[in-house]
Each structure stands twice: as structure tokens, then as C-alpha cells.
C-alpha positions in Angstrom: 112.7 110.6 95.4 112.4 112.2 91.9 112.7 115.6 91.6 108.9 115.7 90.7 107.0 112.9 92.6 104.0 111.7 91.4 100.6 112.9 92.5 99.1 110.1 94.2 95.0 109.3 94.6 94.5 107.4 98.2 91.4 106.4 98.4 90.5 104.8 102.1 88.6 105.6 105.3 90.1 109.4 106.7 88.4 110.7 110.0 86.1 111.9 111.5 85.8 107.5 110.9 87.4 106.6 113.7 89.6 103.3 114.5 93.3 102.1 113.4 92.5 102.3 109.3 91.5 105.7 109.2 93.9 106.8 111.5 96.7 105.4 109.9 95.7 106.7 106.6 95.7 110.1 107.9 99.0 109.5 108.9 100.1 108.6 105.8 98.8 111.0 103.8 100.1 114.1 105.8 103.5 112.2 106.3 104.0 111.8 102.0 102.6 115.1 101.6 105.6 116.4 104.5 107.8 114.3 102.1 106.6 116.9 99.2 104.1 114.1 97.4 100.9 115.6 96.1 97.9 113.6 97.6 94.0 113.4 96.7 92.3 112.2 99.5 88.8 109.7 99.0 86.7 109.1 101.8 85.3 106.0 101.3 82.8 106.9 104.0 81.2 103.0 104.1 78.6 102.1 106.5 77.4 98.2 107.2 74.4 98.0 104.6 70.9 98.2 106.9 69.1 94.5 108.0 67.1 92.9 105.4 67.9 91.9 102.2 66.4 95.1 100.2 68.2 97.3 102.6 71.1 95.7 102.2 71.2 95.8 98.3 70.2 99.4 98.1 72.4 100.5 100.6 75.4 98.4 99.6 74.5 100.0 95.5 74.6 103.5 96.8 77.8 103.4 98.6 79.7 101.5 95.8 78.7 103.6 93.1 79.3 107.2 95.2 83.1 105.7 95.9 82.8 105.4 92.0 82.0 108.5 91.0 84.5 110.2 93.7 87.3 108.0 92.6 86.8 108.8 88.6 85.9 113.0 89.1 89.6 112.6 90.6 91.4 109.7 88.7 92.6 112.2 85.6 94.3 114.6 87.7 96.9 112.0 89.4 99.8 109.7 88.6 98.9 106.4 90.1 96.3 105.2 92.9 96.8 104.0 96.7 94.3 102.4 98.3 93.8 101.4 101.7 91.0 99.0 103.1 90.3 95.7 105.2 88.1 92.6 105.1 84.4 92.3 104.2 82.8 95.5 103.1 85.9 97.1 104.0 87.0 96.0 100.8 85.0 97.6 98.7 87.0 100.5 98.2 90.1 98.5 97.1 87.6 96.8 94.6 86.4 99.6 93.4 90.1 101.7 93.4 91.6 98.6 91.7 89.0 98.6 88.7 88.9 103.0 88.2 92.8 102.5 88.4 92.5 99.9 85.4 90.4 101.7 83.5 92.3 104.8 83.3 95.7 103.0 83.2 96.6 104.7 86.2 99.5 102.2 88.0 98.1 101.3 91.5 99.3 99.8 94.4 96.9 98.2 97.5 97.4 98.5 101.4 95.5 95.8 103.4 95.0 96.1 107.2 93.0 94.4 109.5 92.9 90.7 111.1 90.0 88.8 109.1 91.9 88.1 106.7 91.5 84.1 107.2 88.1 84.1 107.2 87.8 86.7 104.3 89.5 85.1 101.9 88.4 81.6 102.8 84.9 82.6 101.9 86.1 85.1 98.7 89.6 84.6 97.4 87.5 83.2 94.0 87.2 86.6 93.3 89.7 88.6 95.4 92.5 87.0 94.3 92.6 87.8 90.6 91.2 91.1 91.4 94.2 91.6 93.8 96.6 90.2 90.6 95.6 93.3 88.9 97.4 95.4 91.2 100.8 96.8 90.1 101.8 96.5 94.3 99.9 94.4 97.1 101.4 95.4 100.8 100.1 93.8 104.4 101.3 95.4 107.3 103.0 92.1 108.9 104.6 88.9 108.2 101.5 87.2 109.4 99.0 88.6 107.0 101.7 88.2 104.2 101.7 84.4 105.1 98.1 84.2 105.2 98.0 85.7 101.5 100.7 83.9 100.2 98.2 80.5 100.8 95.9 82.1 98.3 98.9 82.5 96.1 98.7 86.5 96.5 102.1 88.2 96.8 102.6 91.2 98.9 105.3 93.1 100.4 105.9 93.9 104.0 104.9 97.8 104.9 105.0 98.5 108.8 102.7 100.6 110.2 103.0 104.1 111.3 103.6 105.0 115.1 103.3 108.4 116.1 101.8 109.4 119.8 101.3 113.3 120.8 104.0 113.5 123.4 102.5 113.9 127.0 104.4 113.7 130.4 103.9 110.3 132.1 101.9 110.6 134.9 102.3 107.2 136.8 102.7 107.7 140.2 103.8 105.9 142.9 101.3 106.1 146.1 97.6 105.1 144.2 96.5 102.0 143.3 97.6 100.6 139.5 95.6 101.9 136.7 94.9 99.5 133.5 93.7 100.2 130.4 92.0 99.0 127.4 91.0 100.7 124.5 89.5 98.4 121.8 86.1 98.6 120.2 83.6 97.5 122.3 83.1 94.0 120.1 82.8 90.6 120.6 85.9 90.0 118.4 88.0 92.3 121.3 86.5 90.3 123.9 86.4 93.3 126.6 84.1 90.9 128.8 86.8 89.0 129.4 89.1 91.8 130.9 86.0 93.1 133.4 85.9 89.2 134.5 89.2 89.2 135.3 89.3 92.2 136.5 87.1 91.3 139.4 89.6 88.4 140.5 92.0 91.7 140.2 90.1 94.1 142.8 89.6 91.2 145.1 93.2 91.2 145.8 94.2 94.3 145.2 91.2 96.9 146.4 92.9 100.0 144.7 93.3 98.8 141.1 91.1 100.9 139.0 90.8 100.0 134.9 89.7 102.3 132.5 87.7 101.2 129.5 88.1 103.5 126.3 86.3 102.8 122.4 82.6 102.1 121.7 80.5 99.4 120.3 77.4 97.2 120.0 78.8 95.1 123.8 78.7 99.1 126.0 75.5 98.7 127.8 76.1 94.9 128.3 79.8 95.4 129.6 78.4 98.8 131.7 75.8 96.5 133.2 78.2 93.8 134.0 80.8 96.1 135.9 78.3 97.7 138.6 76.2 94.4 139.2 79.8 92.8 140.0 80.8 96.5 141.7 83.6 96.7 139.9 85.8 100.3 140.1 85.9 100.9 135.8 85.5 103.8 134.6 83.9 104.0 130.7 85.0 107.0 128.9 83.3 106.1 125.3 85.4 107.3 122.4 88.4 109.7 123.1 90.2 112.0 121.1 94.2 111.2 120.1 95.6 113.5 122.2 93.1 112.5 125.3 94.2 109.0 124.2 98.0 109.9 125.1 97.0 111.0 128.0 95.2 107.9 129.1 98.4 105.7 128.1 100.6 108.1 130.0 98.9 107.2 133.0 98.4 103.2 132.7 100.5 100.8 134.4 99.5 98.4 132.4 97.6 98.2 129.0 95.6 95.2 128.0 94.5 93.4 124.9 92.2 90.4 124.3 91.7 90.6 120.8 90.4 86.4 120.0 91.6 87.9 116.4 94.1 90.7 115.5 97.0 91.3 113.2 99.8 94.0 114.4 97.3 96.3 116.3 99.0 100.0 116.3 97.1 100.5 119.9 99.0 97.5 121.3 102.2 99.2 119.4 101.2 102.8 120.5 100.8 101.2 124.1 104.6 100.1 124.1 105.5 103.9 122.6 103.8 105.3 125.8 105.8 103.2 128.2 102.8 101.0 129.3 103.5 97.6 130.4 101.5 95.2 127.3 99.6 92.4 128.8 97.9 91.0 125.2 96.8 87.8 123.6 98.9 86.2 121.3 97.5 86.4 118.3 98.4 87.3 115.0 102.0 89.0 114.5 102.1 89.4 118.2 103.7 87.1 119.1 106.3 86.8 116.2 107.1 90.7 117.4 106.8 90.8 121.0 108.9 88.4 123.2 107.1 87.6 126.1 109.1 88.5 129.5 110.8 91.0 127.3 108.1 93.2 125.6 105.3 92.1 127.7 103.2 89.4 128.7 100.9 87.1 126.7 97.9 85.4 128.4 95.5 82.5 127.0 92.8 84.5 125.0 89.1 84.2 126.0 90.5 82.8 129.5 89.7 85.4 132.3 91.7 82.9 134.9 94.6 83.3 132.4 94.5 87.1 132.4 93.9 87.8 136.0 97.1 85.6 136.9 99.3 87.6 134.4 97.8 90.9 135.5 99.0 89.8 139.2 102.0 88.3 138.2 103.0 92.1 136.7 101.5 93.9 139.9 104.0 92.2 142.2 107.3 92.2 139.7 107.6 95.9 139.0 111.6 95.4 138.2 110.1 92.9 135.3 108.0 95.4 134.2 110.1 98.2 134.1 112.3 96.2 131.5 109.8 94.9 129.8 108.6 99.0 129.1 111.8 100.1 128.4 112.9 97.5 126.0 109.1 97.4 124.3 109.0 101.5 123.6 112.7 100.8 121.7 110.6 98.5 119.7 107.9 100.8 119.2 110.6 103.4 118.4 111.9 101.4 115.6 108.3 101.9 113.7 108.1 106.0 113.7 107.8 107.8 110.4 111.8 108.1 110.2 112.0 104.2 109.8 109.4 103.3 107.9 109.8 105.7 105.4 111.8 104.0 103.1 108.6 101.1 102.9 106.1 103.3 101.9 108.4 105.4 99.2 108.6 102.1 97.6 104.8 101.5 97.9 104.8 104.5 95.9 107.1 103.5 93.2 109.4 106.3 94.6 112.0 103.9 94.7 112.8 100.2 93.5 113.5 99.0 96.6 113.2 99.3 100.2 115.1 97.8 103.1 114.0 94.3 103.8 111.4 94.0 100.8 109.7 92.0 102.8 109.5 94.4 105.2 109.6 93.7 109.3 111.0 90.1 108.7 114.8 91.6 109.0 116.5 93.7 111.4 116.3 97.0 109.8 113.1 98.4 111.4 112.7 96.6 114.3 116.1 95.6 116.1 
């Protein structure tokens, strides 16, 4: 790093927002500020535009031009721009960062997250793509979203993400029944249903299985309803704090995913950090990360047959899953601040080049 690094502008979603975006951005921030790098924070505090067309276009106006004025009251006082955002109206803020950046001839470099991106930029890359081409640096957070860019002739570079878990005691004990968790939104796209279905064929054989359901969202009442017509023993706890969070994955046997869509979820990565056996669908970098029968175990998504088999199949082989926690938290390991470092320095310009350019396609970080 140089002597006097330069003061950086990240503009994304920060808490009290919660989910993996803002919490990765605060991560970030606090982690280059550690490294001695000046950062502004922008909240892009976005909200899906109300129903009905008017709605929508007065809502949508008002949130695009407040991220404009933020972004230009701080633009003069910094170096260069980061931006961090998703698909849809997650986007917004890298549109609008991309275009303040340009205006000021500020350099600026872009960090997408999220899973969407097929369907995104199948509907939008007309205009996404040369905006993106006006970025100095584009960066995805795994070899899968870099492929599905590279269609749409965008080239990025390969950033991991962050894994950092507050450091609790693990609490699995031997003499209770086993304890699963999930801990997506509450969405159709994380397809919770389908882990209370199978869930059920899970009681039915073993009585003192209990699975705990943490996050939020628009399915709650329908998946609350659902568990005590089918008497199921779940236990909702709504949004959790991070450290609450650690606690929950300290006392899992095993975590579960059923994501129909995903890219590298940090839960599923924070999961494997915790020492809880992964049981997930194979989607997005998933499977190019995690071996199944190593890592984990993959099941078919949206197939609650599919799920309540694995989840059995993991019940009665402890000695497979005791490998399969020790080997997936050296993963995780291989993705704390120390690692990655390097990736996001370069992000930064703070350096030419970083280990792997392309990021977790080679050794360095992950084996």
C-alpha cells in the first residue's frame, strides 16, 4: 500500500439494512479503514418502489435523485469511488455511482453480488453493459457470476467474499435430538417451504429433531401456518442479530439451504466457519466450491423427497459428517480478511495485481 492511500467513496447498502450485501459492505469498509484507508460511507437506503405505476415512478425518482445528491455533496472530497450493489433496483446505486464518478473524473471500480444475474442482464444488458464499460474495475464475487458476465462480453475480476463469524463456543451436544437450521429470507426464491416439507418426513423418523427457522419475508405467516397445521417442532425466531446468529450456528448439527437461485451465499460459507454440517442446493458457485461428501451434501432443489433423504442419510453417518465439518470450516478459513486481502487492495488500485487475478479460480485462497 502507498504511503498515503487513497480516500475511497463506497457507496452501497450499510445496516441497519439487513441481509448478505449490507453486511458484507460493512465488513469491508471497517476492514480497509483497519488497513489505514480513508472511507466515506453512502447509504443507498433503496426501498422496492410502492404498487401502481405512479407510485412506482415517484418513488423510484425520489430515491435515485437522494443517492444523487449524497454521492455528489461527497464526490470532491475523495480519490476514487467503490460501489457495491445487485440485480434489479439493486442496481441503481452502481448506476448512479458509475455516472457521479464520471462526471467528476473520479477512477471507480464496481462490486456486484447477488444471484439474478441471468435474468438481469437477459432483460437489461442493452444498457448495463456499456454502462458497466465505463468502469475503471468490474469485480463478481465467484467464478460463476464472472462466467455469466463474460456472455454479455463484461470483464470482471474475481473478489471473494469476506468471512468473519463472532467466535462463540459450540454448543452441540450429544444426548438431544439434532437441531437444523436455516436462515435465508423468508422468499419464494429460498424456497423455505420446501425444508418444513421435508422436515416432516424428518420428525416422522426421528421424533426429537427440532429445526430452527431464522430471517423474515413476504412467505412468514404462510410457512408459520404450514408448520403447526402439519405439527411440526420449528421454532421461528424472525430476524436475529450477528452475534445471536453465531450462536444459532454453534448449536446446529446441520445447516440447510434451498436456494432455486444463489451465487456464493456467505451464510452457507459462514455455516462451514461455525462447524455446521452444509446440506444445500447446488446452485450457483456451490457446487464448483464445495465437494459433495467432502464439504457437505447437495440435494435436488425444490424436491422435498430429495432433501429429507440427505438430511437422514447425515443423521445416521456422524463419522461422514464430522469430516465433511472439519474439512468445510478449512475452506471457510481460507476466505477470512487475512486471505482476501490482497483482492480487495487491488479493487482499490492499491496494488496492480493480486493473487489469482481472477480470483477463487486458483489455489491461493481456497486450498
Amino acid at each position: 500500500m502507498s504511503n498515503k492511500p487513497d480516500k475511497v467513496l463506497f457507496v452501497s447498502l450499510f445496516p441497519p439494512r439487513v441481509g448478505g450485501l449490507p453486511l458484507q459492505s460493512a465488513t469491508l469498509a471497517r476492514r480497509l479503514e483497519q488497513e489505514g484507508v480513508p472511507v466515506v460511507r453512502v447509504n443507498a437506503h433503496y426501498a422496492a418502489p410502492s404498487r401502481g405505476v405512479c407510485g412506482k415512478v415517484w418513488k423510484g425518482l425520489r430515491q435515485v435523485l437522494a443517492l444523487i445528491a449524497a454521492c455528489r455533496s461527497r464526490v470532491r472530497e475523495v480519490d476514487r469511488v467503490l460501489v457495491a450493489g445487485c440485480s434489479w433496483w439493486g442496481f441503481m446505486p452502481v448506476a448512479v455511482a458509475i455516472l457521479v464518478a464520471q462526471r467528476h473524473r473520479k477512477p471507480v471500480s464496481v462490486l456486484y453480488h447477488g444471484g439474478a444475474a441471468p435474468q438481469f442482464l437477459r432483460l437489461h444488458h442493452w444498457w448495463v453493459q456499456p454502462l458497466l464499460r465505463r468502469a475503471d474495475m468490474v469485480a463478481v464475487t465467484s467464478r460463476w457470476l464472472q462466467g455469466v458476465f463474460r456472455n454479455y462480453g463484461i470483464e470482471t475480476v474475481v473478489v471473494p467474499p469476506i468471512i468473519e463469524c463472532v467466535p462463540v463456543r459450540a454448543s452441540r451436544a450429544n444426548g438431544r435430538g439434532p437441531t437444523l437450521l436455516s436462515n435465508r429470507y423468508l422468499e419464494p426464491l429460498y424456497d423455505v417451504s420446501t425444508i418444513l416439507e421435508a422436515f416432516s418426513v424428518v420428525q416422522a423418523a426421528s421424533p426429537r429433531a427440532k429445526l430452527v427457522v431464522a430471517g423474515f419475508g413476504s412467505q412468514q405467516d404462510a410457512l408459520q401456518h404450514f408448520a403447526t397445521r402439519r405439527g411440526l417442532n420449528v421454532t421461528f425466531v424472525g430476524h436475529v442479530t450477528n452475534e445471536a446468529m453465531a450462536q444459532l450456528l454453534a448449536e446446529a448439527d446441520l445447516y440447510i439451504s434451498a436456494a432455486r437461485v444463489d451465487n456464493l451465499p456467505t451464510s452457507v460459507l459462514e455455516a462451514m466457519h461455525a462447524g455446521a454440517m452444509v446440506i444445500a442446493t447446488p446452485v450457483g458457485e456451490l457446487p464448483h466450491l464445495m465437494v459433495h461428501g467432502r464439504h457437505g451434501l447437495f440435494f435436488e432443489p425444490g424436491s422435498p423427497e430429495s432433501l429429507a433423504k440427505t438430511v437422514l442419510y447425515a443423521l445416521a453417518n456422524e463419522d461422514l459428517c464430522r469430516r465433511c465439518r472439519r474439512q468445510a470450516r478449512q475452506l471457510a478459513t481460507s476466505l477470512t480478511w487475512d486471505r482476501v486481502r490482497p483482492y480487495y487492495l487491488n479493487l482499490l488500485g492499491e496494488r496492480r495485481s493480486a493473487p489469482g487475478q481472477t480470483g477463487i479460480d486458483g489455489v491461493e485462497v481456497l486450498q
